[in-house]
PASEBA-1860 file (N, C-alpha, C; in nm, 3 decimals):
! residues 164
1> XXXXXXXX> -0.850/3.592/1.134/-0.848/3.457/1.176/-0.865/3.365/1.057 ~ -0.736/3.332/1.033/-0.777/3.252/0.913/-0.790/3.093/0.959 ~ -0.886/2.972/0.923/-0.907/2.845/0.949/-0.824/2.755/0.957 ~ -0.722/2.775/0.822/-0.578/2.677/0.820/-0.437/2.702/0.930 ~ -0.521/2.811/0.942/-0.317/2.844/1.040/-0.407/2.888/1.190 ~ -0.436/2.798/1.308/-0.499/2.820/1.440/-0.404/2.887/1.519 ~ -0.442/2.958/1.619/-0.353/2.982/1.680/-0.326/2.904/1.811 ~ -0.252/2.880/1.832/-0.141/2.796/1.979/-0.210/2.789/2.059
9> XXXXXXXX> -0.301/2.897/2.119/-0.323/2.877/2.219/-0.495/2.833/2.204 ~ -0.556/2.864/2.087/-0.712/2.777/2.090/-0.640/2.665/2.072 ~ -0.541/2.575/2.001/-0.498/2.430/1.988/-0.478/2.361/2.113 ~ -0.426/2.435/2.200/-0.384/2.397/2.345/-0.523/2.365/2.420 ~ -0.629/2.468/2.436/-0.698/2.481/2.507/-0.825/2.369/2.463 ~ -0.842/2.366/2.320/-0.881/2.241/2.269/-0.854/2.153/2.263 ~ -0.732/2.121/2.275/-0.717/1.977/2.327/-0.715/1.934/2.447 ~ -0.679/2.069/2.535/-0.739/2.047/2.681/-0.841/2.023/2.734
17> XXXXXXXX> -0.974/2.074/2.650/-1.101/2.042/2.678/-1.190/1.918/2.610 ~ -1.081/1.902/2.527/-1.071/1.739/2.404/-1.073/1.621/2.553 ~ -0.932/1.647/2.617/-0.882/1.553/2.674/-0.977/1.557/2.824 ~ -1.036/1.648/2.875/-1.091/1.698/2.997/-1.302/1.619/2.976 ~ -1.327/1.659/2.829/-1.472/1.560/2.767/-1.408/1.431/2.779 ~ -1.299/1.359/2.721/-1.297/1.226/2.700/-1.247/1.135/2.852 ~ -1.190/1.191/2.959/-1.177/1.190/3.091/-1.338/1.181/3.166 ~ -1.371/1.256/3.119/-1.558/1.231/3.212/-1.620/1.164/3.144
25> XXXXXXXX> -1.598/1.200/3.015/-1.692/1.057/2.938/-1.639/0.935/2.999 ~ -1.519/0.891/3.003/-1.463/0.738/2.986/-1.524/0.734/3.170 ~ -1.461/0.874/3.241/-1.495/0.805/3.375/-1.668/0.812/3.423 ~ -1.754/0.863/3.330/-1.904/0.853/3.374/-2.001/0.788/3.271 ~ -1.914/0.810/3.149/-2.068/0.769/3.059/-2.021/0.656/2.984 ~ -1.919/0.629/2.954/-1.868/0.526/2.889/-1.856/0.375/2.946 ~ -1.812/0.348/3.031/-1.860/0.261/3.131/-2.014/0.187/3.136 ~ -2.101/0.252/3.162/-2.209/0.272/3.171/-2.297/0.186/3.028
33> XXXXXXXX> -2.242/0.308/2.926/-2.269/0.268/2.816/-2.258/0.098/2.750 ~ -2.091/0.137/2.738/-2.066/0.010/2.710/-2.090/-0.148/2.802 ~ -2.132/-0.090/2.941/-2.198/-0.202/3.049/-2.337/-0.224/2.956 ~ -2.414/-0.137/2.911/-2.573/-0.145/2.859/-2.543/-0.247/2.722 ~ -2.423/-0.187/2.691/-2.417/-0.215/2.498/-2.394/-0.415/2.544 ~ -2.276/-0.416/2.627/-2.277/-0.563/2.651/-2.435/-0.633/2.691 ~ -2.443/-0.564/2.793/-2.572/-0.635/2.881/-2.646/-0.657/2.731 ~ -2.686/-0.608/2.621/-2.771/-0.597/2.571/-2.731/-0.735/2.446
41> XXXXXXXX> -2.576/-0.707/2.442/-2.528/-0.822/2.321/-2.611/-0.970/2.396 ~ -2.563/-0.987/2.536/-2.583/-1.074/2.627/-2.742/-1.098/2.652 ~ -2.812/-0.983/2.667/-2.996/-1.060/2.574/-2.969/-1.136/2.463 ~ -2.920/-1.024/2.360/-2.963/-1.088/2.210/-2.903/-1.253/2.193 ~ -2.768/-1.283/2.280/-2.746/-1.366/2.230/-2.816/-1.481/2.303 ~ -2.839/-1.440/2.444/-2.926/-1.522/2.496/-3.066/-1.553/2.435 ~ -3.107/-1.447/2.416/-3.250/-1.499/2.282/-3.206/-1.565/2.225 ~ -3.150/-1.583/2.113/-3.096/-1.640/1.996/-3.061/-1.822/2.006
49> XXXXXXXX> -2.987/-1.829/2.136/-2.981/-1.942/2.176/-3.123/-1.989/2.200 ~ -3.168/-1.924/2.292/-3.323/-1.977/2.348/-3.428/-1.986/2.212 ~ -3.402/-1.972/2.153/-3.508/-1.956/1.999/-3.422/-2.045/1.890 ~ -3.296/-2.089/1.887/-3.218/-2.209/1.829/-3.300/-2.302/1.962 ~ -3.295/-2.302/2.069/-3.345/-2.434/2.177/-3.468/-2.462/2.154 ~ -3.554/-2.364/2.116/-3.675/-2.340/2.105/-3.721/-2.482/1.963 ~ -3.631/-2.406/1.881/-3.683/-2.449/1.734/-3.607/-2.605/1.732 ~ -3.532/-2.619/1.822/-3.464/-2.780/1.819/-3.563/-2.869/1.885
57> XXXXXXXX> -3.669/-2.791/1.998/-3.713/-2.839/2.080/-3.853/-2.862/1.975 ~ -3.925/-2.788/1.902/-4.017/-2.813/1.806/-3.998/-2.861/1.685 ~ -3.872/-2.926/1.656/-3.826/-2.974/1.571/-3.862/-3.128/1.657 ~ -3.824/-3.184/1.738/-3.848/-3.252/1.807/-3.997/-3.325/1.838 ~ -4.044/-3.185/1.888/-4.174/-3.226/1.904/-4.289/-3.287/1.749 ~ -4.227/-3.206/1.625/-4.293/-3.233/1.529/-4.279/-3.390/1.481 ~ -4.094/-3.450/1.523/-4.062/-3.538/1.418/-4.158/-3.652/1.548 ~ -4.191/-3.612/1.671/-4.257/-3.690/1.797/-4.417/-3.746/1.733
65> XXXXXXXX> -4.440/-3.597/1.711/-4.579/-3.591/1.652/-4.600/-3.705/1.482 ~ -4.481/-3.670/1.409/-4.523/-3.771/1.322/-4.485/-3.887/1.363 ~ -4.401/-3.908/1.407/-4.380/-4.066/1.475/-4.527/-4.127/1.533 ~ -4.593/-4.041/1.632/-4.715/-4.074/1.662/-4.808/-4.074/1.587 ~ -4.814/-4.022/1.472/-4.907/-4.020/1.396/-4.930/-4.130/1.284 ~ -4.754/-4.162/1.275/-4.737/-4.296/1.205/-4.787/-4.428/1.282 ~ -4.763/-4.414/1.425/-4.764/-4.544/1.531/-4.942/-4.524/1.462 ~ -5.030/-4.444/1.559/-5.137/-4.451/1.508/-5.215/-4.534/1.381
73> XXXXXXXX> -5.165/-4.477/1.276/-5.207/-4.512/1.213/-5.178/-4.656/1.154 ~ -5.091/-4.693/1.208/-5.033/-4.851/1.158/-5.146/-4.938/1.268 ~ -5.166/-4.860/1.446/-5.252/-4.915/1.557/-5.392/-4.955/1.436 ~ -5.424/-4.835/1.369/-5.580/-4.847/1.313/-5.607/-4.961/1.250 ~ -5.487/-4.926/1.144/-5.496/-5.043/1.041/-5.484/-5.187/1.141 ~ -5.410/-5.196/1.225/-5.394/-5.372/1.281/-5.570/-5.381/1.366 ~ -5.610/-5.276/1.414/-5.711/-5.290/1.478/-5.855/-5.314/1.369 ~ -5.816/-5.239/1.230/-5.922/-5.302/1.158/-5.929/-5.464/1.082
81> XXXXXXXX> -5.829/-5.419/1.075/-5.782/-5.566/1.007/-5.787/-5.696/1.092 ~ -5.779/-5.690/1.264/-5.801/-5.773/1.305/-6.001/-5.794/1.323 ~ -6.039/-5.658/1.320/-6.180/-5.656/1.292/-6.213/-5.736/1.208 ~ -6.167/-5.704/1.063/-6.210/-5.792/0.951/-6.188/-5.908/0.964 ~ -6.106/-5.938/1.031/-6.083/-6.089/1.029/-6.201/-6.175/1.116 ~ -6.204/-6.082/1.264/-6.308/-6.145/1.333/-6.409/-6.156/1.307 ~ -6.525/-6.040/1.174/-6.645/-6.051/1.118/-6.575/-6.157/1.025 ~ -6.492/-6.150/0.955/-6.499/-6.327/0.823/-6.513/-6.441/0.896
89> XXXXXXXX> -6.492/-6.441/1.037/-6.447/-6.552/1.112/-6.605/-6.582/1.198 ~ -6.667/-6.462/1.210/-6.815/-6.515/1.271/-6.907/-6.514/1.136 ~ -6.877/-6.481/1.031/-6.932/-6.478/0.951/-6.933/-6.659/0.892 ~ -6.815/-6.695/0.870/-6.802/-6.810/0.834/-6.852/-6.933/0.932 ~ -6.810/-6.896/1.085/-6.916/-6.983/1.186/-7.044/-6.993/1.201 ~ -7.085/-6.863/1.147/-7.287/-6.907/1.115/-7.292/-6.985/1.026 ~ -7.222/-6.925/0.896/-7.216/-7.067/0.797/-7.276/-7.183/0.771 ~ -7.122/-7.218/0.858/-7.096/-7.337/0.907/-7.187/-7.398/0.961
97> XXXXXXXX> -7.290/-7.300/1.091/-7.390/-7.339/1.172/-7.535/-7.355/1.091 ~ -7.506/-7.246/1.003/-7.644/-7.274/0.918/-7.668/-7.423/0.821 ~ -7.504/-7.436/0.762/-7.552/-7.564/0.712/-7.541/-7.667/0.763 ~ -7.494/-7.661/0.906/-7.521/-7.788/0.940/-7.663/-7.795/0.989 ~ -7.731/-7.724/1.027/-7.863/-7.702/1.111/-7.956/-7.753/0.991 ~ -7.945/-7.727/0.866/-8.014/-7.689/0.722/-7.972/-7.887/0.690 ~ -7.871/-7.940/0.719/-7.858/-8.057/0.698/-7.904/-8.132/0.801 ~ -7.907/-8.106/0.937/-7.958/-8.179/1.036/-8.125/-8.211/1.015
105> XXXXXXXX> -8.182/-8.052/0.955/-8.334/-8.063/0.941/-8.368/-8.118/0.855 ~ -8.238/-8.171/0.679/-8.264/-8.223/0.599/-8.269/-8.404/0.649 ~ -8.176/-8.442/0.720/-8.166/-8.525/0.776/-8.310/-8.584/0.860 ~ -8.353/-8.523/0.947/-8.464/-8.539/1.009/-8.595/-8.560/0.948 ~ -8.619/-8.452/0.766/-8.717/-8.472/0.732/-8.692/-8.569/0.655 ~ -8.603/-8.643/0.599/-8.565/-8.756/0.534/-8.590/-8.900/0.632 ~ -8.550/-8.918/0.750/-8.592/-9.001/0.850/-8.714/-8.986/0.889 ~ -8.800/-8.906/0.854/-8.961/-8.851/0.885/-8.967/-8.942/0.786
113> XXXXXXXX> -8.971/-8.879/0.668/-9.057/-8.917/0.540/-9.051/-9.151/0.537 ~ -8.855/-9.169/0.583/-8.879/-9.254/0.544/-8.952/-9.349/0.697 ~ -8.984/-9.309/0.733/-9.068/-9.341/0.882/-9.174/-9.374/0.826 ~ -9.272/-9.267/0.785/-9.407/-9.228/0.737/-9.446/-9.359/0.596 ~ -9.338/-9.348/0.507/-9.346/-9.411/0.436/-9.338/-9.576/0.456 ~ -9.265/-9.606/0.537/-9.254/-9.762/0.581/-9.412/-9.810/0.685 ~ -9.454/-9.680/0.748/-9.586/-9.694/0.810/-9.685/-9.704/0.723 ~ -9.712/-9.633/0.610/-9.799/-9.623/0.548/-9.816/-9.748/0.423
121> XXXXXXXX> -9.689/-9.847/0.419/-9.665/-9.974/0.332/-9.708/-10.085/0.449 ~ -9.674/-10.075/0.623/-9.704/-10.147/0.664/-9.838/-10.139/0.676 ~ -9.945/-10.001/0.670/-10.095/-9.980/0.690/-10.131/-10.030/0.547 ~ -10.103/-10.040/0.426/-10.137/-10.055/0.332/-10.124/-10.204/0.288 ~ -10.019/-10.284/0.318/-10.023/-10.426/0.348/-10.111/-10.463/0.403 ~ -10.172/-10.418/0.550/-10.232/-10.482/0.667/-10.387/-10.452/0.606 ~ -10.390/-10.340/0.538/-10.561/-10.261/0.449/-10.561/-10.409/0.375 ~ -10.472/-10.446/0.254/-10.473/-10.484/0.162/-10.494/-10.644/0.210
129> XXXXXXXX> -10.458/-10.663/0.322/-10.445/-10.807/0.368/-10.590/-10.864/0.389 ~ -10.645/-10.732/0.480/-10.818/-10.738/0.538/-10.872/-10.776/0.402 ~ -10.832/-10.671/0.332/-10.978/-10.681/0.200/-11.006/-10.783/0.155 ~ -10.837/-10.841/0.121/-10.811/-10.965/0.019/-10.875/-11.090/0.122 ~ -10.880/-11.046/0.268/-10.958/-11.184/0.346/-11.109/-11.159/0.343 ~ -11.162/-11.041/0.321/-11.321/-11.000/0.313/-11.334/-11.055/0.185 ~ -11.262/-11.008/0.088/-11.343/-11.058/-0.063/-11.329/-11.208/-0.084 ~ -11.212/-11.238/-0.033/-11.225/-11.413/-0.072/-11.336/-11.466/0.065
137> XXXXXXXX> -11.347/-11.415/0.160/-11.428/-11.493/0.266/-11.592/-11.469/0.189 ~ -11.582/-11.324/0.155/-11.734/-11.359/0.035/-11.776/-11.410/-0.069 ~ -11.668/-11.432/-0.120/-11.655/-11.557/-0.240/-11.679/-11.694/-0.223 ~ -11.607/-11.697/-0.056/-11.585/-11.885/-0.104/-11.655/-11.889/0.081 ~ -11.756/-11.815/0.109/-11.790/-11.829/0.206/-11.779/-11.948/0.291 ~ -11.834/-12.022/0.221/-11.830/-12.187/0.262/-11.693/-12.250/0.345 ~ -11.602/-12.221/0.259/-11.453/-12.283/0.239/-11.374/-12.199/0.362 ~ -11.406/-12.149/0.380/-11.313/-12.056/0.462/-11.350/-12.030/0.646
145> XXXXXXXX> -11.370/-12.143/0.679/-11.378/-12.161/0.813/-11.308/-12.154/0.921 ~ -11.145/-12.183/0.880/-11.052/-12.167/0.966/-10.992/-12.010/0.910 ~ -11.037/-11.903/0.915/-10.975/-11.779/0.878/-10.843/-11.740/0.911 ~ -10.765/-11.776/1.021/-10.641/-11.736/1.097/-10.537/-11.826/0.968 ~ -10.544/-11.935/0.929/-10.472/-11.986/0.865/-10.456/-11.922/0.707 ~ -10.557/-11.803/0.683/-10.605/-11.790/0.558/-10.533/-11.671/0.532 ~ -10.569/-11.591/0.635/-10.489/-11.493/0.655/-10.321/-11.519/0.648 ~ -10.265/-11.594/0.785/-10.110/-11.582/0.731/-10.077/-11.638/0.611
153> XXXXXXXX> -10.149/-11.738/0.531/-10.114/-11.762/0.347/-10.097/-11.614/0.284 ~ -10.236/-11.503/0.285/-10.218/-11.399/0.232/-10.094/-11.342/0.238 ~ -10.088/-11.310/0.375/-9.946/-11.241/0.428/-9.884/-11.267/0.396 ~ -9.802/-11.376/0.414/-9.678/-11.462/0.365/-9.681/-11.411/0.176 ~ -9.796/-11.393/0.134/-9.799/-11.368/-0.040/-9.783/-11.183/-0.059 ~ -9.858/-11.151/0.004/-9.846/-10.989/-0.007/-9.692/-11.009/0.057 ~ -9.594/-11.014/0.167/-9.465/-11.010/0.190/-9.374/-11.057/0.101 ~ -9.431/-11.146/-0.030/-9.336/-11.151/-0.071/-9.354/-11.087/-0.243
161> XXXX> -9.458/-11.012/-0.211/-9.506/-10.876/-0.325/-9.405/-10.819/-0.319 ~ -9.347/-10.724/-0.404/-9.278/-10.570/-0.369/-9.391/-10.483/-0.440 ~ -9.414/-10.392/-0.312/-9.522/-10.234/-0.361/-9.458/-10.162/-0.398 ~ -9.320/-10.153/-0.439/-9.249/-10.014/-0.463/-9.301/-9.962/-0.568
END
């Protein structure tokens, strides 16, 4: 039996049993197979899509997320900044309130003082008026009988003194 030269009838019978395997394969296992091999392309590609949807969809969500993160942070800043403004703004109304309060009380003790002071020129006139009628009434005891007349002379002279 030599390998290169077969004989006729194993060629026959091998290809009969060639053609008799590829007949049950195609009609039992091949089918089958190639139903699995598709079904299976038909996952992968269905994953593939769903994980491109996936990553479009978190692509999404990220550029969402910085968008919000930008809104945010622009919210902070207007919310501090309108803060700051409202402390400069009560800050500057005490101020305001302090010096006028600080001028009102300057005001008041200035109208005190010059109160006090015009009282204490009219008590000091009216002191000065008595004395000047006690010492001349002890001087000129005699002379000085009608006192009421003696007195408004003084007055009339001390009024037209200046004590400043």
């Amino acid at each position: 039996m030599d390998l290169l030269s077969p004989e006729p009838g194993l060629v026959i019978w091998s290809g009969v049993t060639f053609l008799v395997l590829v007949f049950v394969l195609g009609k039992f296992a091949w089918n089958p197979m190639l139903g699995a091999i598709k079904e299976r392309e038909d996952k992968i590609e269905n994953a593939l899509k769903a994980a491109a949807a996936a990553e479009e969809e978190y692509k999404k969500i990220a550029d969402a997320k910085v968008k919000m993160e930008a809104e945010s942070r622009l919210e902070r800043e207007k919310i501090l900044k309108e803060a700051r403004a409202m402390k400069d703004s009560i800050i500057e109304e005490a101020r305001q309130q302090a010096i006028a309060a600080a001028e009102k009380v300057s005001a008041d003790a200035r109208a005190q003082i010059a109160k006090e002071t015009a009282d204490a020129k009219a008590e000091l006139k009216s002191q000065v008026a008595k004395l000047s009628v006690e010492i001349a009434g002890r001087i000129l005891a005699e002379d000085l009988q009608a006192t009421g007349k003696q007195e408004k002379l003084i007055e009339k002279y001390l009024n037209e003194s200046n004590f400043n």
